[in-house]
C-alpha distance (Angstrom), angle and dihedral (degrees) to the residues before:
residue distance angle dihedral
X1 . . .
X2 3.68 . .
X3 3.79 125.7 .
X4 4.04 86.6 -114.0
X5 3.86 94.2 51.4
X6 3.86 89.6 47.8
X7 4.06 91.6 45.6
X8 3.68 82.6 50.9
X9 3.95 101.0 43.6
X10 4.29 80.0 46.7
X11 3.68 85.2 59.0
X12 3.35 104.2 43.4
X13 3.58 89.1 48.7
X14 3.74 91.5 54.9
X15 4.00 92.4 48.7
X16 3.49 88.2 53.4
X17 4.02 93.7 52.5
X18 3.55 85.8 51.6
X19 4.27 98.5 41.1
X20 4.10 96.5 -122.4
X21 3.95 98.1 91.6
X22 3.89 92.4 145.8
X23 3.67 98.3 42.9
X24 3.62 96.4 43.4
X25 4.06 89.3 45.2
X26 3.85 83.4 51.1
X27 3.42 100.5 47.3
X28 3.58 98.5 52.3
X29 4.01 85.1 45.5
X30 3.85 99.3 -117.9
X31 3.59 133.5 124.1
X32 3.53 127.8 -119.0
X33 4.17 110.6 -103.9
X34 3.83 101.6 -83.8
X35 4.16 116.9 -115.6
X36 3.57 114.2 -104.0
X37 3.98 97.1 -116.1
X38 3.71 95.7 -158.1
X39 4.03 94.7 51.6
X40 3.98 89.2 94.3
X41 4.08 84.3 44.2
X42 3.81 92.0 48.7
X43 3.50 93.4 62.3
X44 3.58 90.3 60.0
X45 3.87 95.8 52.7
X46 3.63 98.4 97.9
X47 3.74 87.0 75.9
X48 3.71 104.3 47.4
X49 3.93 85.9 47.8
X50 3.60 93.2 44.3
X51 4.30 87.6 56.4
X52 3.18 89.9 48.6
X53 3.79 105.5 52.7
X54 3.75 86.1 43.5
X55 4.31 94.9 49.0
X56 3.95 85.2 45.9
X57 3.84 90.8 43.0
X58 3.89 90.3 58.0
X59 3.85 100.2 26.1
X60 3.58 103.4 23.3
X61 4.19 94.2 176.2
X62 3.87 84.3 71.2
X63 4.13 90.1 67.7
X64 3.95 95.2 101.7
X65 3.74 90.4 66.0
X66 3.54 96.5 45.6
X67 3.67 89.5 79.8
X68 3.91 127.9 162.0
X69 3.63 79.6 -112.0
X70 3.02 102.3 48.2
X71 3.95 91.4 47.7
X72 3.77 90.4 51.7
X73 3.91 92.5 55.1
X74 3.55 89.2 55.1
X75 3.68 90.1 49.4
X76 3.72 94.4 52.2
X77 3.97 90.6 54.7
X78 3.74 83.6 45.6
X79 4.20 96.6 53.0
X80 3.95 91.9 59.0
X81 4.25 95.0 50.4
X82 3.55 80.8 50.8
X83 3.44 101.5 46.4
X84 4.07 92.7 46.9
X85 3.92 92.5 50.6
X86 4.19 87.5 44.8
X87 3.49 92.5 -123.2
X88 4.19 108.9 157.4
X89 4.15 108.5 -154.2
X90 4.39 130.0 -35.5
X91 3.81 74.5 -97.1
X92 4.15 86.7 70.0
X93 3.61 101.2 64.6
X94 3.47 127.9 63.4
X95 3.99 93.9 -165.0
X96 4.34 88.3 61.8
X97 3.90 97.3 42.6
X98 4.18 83.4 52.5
X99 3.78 90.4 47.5
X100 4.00 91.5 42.3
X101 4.05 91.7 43.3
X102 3.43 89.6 54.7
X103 3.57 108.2 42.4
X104 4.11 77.9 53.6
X105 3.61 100.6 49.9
X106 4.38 89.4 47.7
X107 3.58 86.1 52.4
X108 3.75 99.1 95.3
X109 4.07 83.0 48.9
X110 3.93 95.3 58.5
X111 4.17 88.3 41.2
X112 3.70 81.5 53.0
X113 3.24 102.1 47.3
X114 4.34 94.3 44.9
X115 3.95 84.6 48.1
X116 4.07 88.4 54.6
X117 4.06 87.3 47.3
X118 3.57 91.3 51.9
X119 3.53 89.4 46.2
X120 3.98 94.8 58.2
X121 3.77 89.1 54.2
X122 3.21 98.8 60.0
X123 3.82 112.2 97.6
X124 3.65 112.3 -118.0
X125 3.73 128.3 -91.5
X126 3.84 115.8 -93.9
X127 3.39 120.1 -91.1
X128 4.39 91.1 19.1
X129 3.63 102.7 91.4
X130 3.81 84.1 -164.3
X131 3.93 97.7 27.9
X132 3.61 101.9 -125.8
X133 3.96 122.9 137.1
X134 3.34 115.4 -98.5
């Protein structure tokens, strides 16, 4: 925090005590701190990071896209859905943790199971005309 935002947050502050917060801020020609207009998307991360790590997991040439950028648009069209159905935070509903938990905990399953694919096709190792160990 800068020494001008904390000078201003002090001042707001102080207008507030004293119920004239806009005419003070005006008066002594500053703005009021601006809102953060991602802090409603922010909430929503987890989800859009979530996607990604399990889209990379499985197809892990798609990780350029996946982009903090990227994740944080998808958060901000996220925030509004949210907001109109009055939902509060992933944290809020016991239904999307269970469906988040899981997807986490079969994870090592679908990693598995792409490692096994990749696996069968591979050609076999010379000399094993099925390429198991001897």
């Amino acid at each position: 925090m800068t020494e001008l935002e904390a000078q201003q947050l002090i001042a707001q502050g102080d207008a507030i005590d004293s119920n004239q917060a806009a005419s003070t801020a005006e008066a002594a020609g500053m703005s009021l701190a601006p809102v953060n207009p991602d802090a409603a998307a922010m909430d929503w991360m987890m989800i859009p990071e979530l996607l990604a790590f399990a889209i990379c997991g499985i197809f892990p040439e798609t990780a350029p896209h996946y982009t903090d950028a990227a994740k944080l648009d998808l958060a901000r069209k996220i925030a509004p859905v949210a907001e109109k159905y009055g939902w509060n935070g992933p944290g809020d509903s016991p239904e999307l943790m269970l469906a988040v938990g899981a997807f986490g905990f079969s994870m090592p399953a679908i990693m598995a199971y792409r490692a096994r694919k990749i696996a069968q096709a591979q050609p076999p190792e010379e000399g094993k005309p099925d390429g198991s160990p001897e």
